[in-house]
C-alpha positions as CSV (number, residue, x, y, z in Angstrom):
1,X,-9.6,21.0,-9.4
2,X,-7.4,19.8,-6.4
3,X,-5.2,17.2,-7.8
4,X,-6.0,13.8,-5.7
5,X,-4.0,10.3,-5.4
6,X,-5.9,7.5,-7.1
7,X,-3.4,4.4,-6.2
8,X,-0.6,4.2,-4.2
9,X,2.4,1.4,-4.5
10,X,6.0,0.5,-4.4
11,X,7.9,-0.7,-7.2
12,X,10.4,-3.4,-7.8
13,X,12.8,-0.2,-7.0
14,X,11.4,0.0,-4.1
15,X,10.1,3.2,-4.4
16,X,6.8,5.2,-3.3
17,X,4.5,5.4,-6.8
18,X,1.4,8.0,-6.7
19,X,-0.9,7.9,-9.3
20,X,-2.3,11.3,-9.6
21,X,-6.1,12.3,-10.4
22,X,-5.3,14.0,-13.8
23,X,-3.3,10.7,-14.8
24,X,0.1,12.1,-13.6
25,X,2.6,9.3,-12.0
26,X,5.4,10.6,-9.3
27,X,7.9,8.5,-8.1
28,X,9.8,8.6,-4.5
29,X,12.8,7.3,-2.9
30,X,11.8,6.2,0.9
31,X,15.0,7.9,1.7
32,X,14.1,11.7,0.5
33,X,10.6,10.8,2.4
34,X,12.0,10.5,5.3
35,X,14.8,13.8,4.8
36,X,12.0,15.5,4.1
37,X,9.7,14.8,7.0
38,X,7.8,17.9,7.9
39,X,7.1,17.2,11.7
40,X,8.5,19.7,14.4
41,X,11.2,17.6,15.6
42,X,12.9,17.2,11.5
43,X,12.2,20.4,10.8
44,X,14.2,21.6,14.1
45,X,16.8,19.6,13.4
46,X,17.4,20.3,9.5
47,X,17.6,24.1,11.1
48,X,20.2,23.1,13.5
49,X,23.9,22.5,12.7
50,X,24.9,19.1,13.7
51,X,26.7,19.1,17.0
52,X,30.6,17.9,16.9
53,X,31.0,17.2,20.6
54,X,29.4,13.9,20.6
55,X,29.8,10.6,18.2
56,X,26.8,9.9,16.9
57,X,24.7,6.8,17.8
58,X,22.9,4.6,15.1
59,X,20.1,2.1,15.3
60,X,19.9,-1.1,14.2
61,X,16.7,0.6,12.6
62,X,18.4,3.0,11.0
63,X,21.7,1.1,9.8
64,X,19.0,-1.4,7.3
65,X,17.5,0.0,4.2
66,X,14.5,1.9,5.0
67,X,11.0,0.8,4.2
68,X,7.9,2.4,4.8
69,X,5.8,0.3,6.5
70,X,2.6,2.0,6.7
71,X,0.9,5.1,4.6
72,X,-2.5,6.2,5.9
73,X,-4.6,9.0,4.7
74,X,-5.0,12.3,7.3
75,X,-8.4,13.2,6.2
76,X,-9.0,14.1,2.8
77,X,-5.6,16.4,2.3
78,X,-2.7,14.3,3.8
79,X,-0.7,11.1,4.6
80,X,1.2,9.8,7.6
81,X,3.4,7.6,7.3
82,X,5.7,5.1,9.2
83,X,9.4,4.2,7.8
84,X,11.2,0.9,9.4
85,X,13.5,3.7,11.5
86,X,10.5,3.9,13.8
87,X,9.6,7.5,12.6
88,X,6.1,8.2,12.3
89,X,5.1,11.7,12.9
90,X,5.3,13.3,9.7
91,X,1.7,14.6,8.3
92,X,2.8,14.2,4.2
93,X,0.4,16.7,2.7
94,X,-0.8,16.4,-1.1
95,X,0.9,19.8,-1.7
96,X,4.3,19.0,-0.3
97,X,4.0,15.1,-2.0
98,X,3.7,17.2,-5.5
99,X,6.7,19.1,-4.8
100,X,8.5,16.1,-3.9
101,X,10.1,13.0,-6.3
102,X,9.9,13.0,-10.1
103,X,7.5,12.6,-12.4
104,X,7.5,9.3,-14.6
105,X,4.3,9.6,-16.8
């Protein structure tokens, strides 16, 4: 049976809560999310070694906490979702969200 999410929701932590269909509960920080972000353009820049020739530039975006602001389900085997950095191209799927966070029940 392919494990399923039955409720979603944020805690007074403020982090990401999955409810899991055989009654399993994961937690996840918005932060390791978002470091984790399997679209082309994280996973290209995890590979690459940070440049020292220029100062980096932050946001306002990315200099306040991060939320995520919106989680929708990519059919029936994934979830996209948008942090408060602006970043929303990531396609979460149920495989890489089990790997992720910790289990709490």
């Amino acid at each position: 049976m392919d494990l399923q999410p039955t409720k979603l929701s944020v805690t007074e932590e403020q982090k990401l809560e999955i409810e899991w269909s055989d009654g399993s509960i994961r937690q996840y920080g918005f932060d390791e999310l978002r470091e984790s972000c399997p679209c082309a353009s994280c996973l290209e820049r995890r590979q690459k070694p940070e440049s020292t020739s220029l100062l980096p530039i932050l946001s306002a975006e990315e200099i306040s906490p991060l939320r995520i602001e919106q989680m929708n389900p990519v059919g029936n085997y994934a979830y996209n979702i948008r942090f408060s950095d602006g970043h929303d191209t990531g396609i979460y799927q149920l495989t890489l969200l089990l790997q992720l966070g910790r289990v709490v029940a």
